[in-house]
C-alpha positions in Angstrom: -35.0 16.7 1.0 -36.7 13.1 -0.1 -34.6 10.8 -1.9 -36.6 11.0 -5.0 -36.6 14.9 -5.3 -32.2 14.4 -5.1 -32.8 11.8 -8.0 -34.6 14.6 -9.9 -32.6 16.9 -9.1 -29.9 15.3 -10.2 -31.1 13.6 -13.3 -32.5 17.3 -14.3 -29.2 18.9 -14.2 -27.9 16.2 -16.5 -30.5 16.5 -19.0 -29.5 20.5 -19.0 -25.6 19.7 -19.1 -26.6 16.9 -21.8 -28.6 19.5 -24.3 -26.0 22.4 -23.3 -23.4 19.5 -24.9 -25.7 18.9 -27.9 -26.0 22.8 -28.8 -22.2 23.0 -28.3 -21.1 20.2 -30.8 -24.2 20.8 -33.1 -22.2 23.1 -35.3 -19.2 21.0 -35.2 -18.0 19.0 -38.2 -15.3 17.5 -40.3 -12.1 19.5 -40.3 -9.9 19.7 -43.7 -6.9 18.5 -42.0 -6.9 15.2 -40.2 -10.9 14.9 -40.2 -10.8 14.7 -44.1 -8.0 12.2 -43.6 -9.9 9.9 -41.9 -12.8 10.0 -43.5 -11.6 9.4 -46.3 -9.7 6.1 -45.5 -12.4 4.6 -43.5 -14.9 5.1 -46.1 -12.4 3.5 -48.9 -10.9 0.3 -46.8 -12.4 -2.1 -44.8 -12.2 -2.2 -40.8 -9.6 -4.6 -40.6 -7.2 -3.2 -43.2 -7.7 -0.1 -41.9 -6.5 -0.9 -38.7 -3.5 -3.7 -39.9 -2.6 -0.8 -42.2 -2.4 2.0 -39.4 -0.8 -0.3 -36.6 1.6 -1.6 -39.2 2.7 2.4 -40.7 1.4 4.5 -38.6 0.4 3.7 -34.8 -0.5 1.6 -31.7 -3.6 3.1 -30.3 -5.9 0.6 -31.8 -9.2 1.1 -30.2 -9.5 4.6 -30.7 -8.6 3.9 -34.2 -11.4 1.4 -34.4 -13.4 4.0 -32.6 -12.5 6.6 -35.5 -13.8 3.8 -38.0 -16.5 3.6 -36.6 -17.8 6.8 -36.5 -16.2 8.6 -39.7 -17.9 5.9 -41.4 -21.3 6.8 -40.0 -23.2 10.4 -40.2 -21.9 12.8 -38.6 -24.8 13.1 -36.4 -23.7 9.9 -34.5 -20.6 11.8 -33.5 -21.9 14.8 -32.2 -24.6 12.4 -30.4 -22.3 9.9 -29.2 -19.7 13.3 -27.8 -22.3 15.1 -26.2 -23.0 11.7 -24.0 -19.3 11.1 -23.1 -19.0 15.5 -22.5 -21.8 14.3 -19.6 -20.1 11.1 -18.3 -16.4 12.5 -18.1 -17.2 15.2 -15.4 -19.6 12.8 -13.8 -17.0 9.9 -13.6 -14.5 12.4 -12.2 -17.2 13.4 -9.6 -18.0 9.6 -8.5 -14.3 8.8 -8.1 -13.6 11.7 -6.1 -16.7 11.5 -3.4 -15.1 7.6 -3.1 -11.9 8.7 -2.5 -12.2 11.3 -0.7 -11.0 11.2 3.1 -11.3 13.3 5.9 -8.6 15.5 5.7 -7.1 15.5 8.7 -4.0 12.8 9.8 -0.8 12.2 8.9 1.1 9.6 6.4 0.9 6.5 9.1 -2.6 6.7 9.4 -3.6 6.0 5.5 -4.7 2.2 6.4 -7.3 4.5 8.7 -8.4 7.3 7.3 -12.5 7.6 7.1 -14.3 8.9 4.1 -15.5 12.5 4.1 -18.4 11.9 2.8 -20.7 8.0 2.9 -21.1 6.6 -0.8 -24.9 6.3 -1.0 -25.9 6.9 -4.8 -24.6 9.9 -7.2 -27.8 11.7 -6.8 -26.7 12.3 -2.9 -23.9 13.9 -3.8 -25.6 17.6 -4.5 -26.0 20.0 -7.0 -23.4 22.2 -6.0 -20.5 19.5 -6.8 -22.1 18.5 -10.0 -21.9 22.2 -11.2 -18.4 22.6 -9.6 -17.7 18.9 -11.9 -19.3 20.5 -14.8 -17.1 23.8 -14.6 -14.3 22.2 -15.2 -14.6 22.8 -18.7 -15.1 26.4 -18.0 -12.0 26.1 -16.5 -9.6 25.1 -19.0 -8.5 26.7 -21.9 -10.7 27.1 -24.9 -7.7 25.4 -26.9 -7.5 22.8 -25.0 -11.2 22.2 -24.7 -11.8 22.5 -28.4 -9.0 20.4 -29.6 -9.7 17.4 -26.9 -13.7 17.8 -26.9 -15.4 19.7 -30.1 -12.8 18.5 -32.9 -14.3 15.4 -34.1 -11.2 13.3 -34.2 -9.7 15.2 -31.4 -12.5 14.0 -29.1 -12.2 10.4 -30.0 -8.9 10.2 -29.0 -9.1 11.9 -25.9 -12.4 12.6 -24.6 -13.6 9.4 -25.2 -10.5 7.4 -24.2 -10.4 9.1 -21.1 -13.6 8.9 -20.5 -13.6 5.5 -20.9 -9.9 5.0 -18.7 -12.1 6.9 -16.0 -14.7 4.4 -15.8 -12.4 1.6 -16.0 -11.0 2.5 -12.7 -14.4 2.4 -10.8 -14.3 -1.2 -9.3 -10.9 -0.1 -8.2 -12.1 2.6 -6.3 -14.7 0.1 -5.4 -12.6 -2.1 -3.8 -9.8 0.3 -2.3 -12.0 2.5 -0.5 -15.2 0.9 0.6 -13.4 -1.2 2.4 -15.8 -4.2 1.5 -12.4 -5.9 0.8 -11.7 -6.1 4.0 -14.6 -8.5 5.2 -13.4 -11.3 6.7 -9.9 -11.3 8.4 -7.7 -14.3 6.7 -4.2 -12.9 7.0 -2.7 -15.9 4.4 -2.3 -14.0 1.1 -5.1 -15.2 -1.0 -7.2 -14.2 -4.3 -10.5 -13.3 -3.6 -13.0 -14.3 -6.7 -15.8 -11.5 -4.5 -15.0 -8.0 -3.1 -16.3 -4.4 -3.1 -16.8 -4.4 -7.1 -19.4 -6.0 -8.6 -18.9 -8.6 -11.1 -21.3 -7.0 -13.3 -19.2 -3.8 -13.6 -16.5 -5.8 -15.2 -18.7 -6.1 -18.4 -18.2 -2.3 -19.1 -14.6 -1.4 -17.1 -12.7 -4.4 -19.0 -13.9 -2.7 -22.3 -13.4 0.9 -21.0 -9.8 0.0 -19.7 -8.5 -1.6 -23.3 -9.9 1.8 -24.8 -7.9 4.0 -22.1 -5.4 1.5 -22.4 -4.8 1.9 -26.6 -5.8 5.4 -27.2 -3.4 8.0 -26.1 -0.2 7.2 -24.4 -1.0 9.8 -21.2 -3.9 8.2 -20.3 -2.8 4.5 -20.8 0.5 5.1 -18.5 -2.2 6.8 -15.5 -4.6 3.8 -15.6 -2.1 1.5 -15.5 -0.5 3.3 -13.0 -3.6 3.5 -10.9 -4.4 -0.2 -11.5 -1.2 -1.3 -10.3 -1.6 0.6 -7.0 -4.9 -0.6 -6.3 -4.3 -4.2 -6.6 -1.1 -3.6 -4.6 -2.8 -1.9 -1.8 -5.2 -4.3 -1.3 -1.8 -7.1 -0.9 -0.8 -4.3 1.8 -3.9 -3.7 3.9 -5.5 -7.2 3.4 -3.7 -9.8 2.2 -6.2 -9.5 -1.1 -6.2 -9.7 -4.6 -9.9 -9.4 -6.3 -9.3 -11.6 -8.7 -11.8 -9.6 -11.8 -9.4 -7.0 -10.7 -6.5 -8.9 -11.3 -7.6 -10.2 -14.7 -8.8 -6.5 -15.8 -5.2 -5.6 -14.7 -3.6 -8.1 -16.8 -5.8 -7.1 -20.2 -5.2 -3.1 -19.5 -1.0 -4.0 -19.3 -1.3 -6.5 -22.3 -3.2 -3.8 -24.6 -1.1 -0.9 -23.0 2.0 -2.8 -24.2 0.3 -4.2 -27.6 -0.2 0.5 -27.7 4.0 0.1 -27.7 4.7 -2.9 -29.9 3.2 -1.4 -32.7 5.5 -1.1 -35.8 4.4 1.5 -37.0 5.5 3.6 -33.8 9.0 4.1 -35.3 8.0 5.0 -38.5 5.7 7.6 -36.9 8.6 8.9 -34.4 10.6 9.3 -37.4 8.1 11.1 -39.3 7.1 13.7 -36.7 11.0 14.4 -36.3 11.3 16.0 -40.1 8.5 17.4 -39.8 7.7 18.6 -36.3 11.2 19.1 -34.8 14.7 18.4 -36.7 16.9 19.0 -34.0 15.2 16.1 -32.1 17.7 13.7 -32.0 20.7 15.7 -32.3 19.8 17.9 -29.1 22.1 17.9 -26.4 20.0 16.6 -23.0 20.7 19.8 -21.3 18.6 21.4 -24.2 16.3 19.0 -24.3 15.4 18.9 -20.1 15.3 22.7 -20.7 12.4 22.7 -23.7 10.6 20.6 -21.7 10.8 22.3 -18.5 10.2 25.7 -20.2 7.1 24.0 -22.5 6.1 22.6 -19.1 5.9 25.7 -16.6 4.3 27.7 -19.0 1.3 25.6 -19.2 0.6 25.6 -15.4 1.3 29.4 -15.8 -1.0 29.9 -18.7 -3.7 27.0 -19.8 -3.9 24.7 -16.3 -3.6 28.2 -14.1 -7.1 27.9 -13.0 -6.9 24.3 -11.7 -4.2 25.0 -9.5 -5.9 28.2 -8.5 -8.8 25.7 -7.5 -6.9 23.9 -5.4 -5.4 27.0 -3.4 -8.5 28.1 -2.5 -10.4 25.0 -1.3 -7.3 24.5 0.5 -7.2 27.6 1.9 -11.0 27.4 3.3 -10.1 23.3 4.7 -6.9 25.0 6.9 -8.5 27.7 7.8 -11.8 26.0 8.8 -9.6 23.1 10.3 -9.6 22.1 14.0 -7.0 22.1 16.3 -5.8 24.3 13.6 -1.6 25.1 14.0 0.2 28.3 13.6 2.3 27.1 10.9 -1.5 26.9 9.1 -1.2 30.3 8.5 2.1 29.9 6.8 0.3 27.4 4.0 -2.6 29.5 3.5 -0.3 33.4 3.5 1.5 31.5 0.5 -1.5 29.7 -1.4 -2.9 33.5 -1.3 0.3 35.1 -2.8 0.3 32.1 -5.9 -3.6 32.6 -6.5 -3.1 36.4 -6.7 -0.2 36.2 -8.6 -1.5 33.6 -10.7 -4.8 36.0 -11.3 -2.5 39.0 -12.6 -3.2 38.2 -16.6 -6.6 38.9 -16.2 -5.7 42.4 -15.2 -3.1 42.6 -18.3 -0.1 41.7 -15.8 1.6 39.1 -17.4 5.2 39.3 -16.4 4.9 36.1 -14.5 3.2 34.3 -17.2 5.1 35.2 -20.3 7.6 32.5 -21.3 7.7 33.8 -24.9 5.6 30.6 -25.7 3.5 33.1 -28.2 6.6 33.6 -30.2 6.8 29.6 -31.3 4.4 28.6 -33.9 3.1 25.5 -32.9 1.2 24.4 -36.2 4.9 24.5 -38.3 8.3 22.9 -37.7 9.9 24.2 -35.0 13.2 24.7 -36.4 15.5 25.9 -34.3 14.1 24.9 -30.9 13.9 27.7 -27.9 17.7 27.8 -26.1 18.2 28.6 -22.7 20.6 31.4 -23.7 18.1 33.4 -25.7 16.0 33.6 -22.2 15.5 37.0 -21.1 15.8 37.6 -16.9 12.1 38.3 -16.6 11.4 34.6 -18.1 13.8 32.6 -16.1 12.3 34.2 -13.2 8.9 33.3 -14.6 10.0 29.9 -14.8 11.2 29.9 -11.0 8.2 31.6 -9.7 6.0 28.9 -11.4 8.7 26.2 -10.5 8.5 27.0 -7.4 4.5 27.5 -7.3 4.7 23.7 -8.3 6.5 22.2 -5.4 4.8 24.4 -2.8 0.7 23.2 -3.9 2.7 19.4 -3.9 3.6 20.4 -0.2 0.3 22.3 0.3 -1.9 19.3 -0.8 -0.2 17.3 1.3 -1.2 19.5 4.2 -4.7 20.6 3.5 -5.8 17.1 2.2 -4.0 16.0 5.6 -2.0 13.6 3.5 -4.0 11.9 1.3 -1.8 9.4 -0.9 -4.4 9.6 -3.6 -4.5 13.3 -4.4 -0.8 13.7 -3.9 -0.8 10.9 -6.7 -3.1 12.7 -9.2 -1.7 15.3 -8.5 2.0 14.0 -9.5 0.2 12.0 -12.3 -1.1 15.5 -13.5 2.5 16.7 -14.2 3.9 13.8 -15.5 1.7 13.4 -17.9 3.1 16.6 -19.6 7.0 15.7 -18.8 5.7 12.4 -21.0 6.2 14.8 -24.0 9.9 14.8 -23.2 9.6 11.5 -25.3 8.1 13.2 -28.3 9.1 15.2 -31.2 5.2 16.6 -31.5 5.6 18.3 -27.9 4.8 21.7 -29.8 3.1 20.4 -32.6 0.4 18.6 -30.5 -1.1 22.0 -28.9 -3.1 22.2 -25.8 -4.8 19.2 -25.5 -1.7 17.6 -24.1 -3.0 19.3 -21.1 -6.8 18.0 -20.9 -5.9 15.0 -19.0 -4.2 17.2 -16.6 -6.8 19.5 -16.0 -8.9 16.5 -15.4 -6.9 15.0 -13.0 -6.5 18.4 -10.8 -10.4 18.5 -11.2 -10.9 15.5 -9.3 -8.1 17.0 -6.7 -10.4 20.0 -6.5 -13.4 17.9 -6.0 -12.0 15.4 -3.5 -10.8 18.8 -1.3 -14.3 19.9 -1.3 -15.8 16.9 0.2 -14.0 17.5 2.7 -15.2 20.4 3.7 -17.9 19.8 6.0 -20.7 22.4 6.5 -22.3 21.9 3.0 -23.2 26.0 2.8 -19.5 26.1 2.3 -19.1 23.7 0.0 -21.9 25.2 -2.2 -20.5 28.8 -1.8 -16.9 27.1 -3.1 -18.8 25.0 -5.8 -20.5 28.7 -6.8 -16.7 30.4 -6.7 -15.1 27.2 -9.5 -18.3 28.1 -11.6 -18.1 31.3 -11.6 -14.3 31.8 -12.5 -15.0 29.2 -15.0 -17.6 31.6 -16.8 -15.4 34.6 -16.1 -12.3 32.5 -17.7 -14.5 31.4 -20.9 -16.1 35.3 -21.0 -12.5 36.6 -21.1 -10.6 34.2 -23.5 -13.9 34.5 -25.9 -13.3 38.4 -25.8 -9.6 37.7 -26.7 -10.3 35.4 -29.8 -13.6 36.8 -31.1 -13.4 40.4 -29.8 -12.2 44.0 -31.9 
């Protein structure tokens, strides 16, 4: 296939994803909770009282503030416009990170200075069609909670499909620079800054924006970028002696606004807030109590609204060690287990949910939670839910590590993806805020999933696994639809 029928093809299926985002936000609109709150303050003050006034009383996330200024103060056409674009360039950012950071997944940990990519970097549109629909079922894969709340609810998708959106776009030089290995041209061992690398200057125009957004949005997704930033400029002092210096200043801005996010006065008066109205015992808790709400909040989302994701990963794991060469015995082991958590895992769809109940259902989430859930009103079958899940958690950590042949990165997102749940340990709105607390997790195991696939190298594989994601996507979206809208 010519190059220019791939840029077609590829262009096409965006144009289709891109008018399937348009018809899916064209009957969204304005809310009458926090929707009606904001429009009616940014259509009554100006910009910069607005914000002095919400960074002073309320909160620290500035630029999605000044993002929600923006457009409640504009029609409401703009939004649904403006979401359906960022719906497009969130699962295709996920996508171009991945193919770069992919590696061939085979090795061990001492050979991460080494490790090849799976697949050359030579343009999105080479990519394929099968991993942009596996990219694109991601939303099919999550939760219709968590997909409304993050992506169709107007406010809800400023402050976190956009932010991320923007955090994951931010981080493309990095990936630039880390793994193209264009960094590594020339061999000066002295410790130096390098003004030119992998990443183009010009990208800095649009990442150093991006990365204050991600950085002064939601708290999740400003600790991961910095995270991520950190690590990239320290592997390059590791592995070359190098600093990119636009990487180093974009650094320095994304820490600065992430810690301008945190300065905020009006943080306290919101903490304090949240813990009258949200969840009294806050404070008070013993940490015993506290460890156990947040482990028991925790578990049952990876047993209930991020299950497919880590189904995902089981089963394009399974097909890379079983597919592997020079495949060992102990092979087998990984891939006898993975099956047993994806089976188990698929259970609710046949009505079993005795794995999957945590009695979450019981807790209403849009009132004060007042008393909080007590490890002594557990019954057997949920603590045994919670170690089957537990332990479902630390065996994909040990089974990434094998099928991705030790890839630092995934095992990374794949960390990142869990802690940015235990964040809500911090927070007195860890019911209150609902499912999207979990988008940027699902996002982060979809680039896991996506990365595992490139891997895989006869491409009639990949495309049968790409087919698989898509199709339990639809399946998962058919079934929860049935559930909400059904008799």
């Amino acid at each position: 296939m010519g190059d220019k029928k791939r840029k077609y093809i590829f262009w096409g299926f965006l144009a289709l994803v891109l008018i399937g985002a348009l018809l899916a936000v064209s009957r969204s609109g304005y809310s009458d909770g926090d929707d009606a709150f904001f429009y009616r303050y940014a259509n009554s003050m100006g910009f910069f009282e607005y914000l002095s006034w919400r960074y002073e009383t309320w909160v620290g996330r500035m630029a999605a503030e000044a993002l929600v200024y923006l457009v409640f103060s504009l029609d409401i056409r703009f939004w649904r416009a403006a979401n359906a674009v960022m719906l497009v360039l969130l699962p295709m950012g996920i996508l171009r990170l991945s193919v770069k950071a992919a590696r061939v997944p085979e090795g061990s940990l001492l050979s991460w200075k080494d490790r090849k990519p799976a697949q050359p970097y030579d343009g999105m549109y080479n990519v394929g069609l099968g991993m942009q629909m596996a990219a694109v079922s991601g939303y099919f894969l999550m939760s219709i909670v968590t997909l409304g709340y993050a992506a169709l609810w107007v406010n809800g998708s400023i402050f976190y499909t956009w932010s991320f959106t923007c955090g994951l776009w931010a981080l493309m030089p990095y990936a630039d620079f880390v793994f193209d290995g264009a960094a590594a041209a020339g061999k000066e061992t002295k410790f130096h800054l390098e003004k030119r690398g992998a990443p183009g200057v010009k990208q800095f125009f649009y990442t150093v924006p991006c990365a204050v957004v991600g950085a002064m949005s939601i708290e999740q997704m400003g600790a991961v970028l910095v995270v991520f930033e950190l690590l990239a400029v320290l592997y390059g002092i590791m592995k070359w002696r190098k600093v990119n210096l636009p990487l180093l200043i974009q650094t320095a801005v994304t820490v600065t606004a992430f810690g301008i996010l945190f300065a905020a006065p009006g943080n306290a008066v919101r903490v304090a807030s949240e813990i009258t109205n949200w969840m009294p015992e806050y404070e008070t808790m013993p940490l015993s109590q506290h460890l156990f709400i947040t482990a028991h909040w925790l578990l049952s989302s990876f047993a209930n609204e991020n299950k497919l994701f880590l189904v995902g990963i089981w089963i394009v794991g399974i097909v890379l060690l079983v597919r592997r060469r020079g495949r060992r015995k102990s092979d087998l082991f990984f891939v006898g287990f993975a099956g047993i958590f994806t089976i188990a895992t698929l259970l609710p769809y046949a009505g079993i949910t005795a794995l999957s109940d945590f009695g979450m259902q019981y807790i209403n989430t849009a009132a004060c939670v007042d008393p909080v859930p007590t490890a002594e009103v557990m019954t057997g079958q949920v603590w045994f839910a919670m170690a089957w899940q537990g332990a479902a958690l630390v065996f994909t950590f040990v089974f990434l590590w094998r099928a991705s042949g030790c890839q630092i990165t995934l095992l990374l997102a794949y960390l990142a993806g869990i802690a940015s749940e235990m964040i809500m340990f911090f927070s007195p709105t860890m019911y209150a805020s609902g499912a999207r607390v979990f988008y940027l997790t699902d996002l982060l195991y979809l680039f896991i999933i996506l990365a595992l696939l490139f891997g895989i190298r006869e491409k009639k594989v990949r495309n049968v696994l790409c087919a698989v994601l898509l199709g339990l996507g639809v399946f998962n979206v058919l079934v929860q639809a049935f559930a909400l809208f059904g008799a």
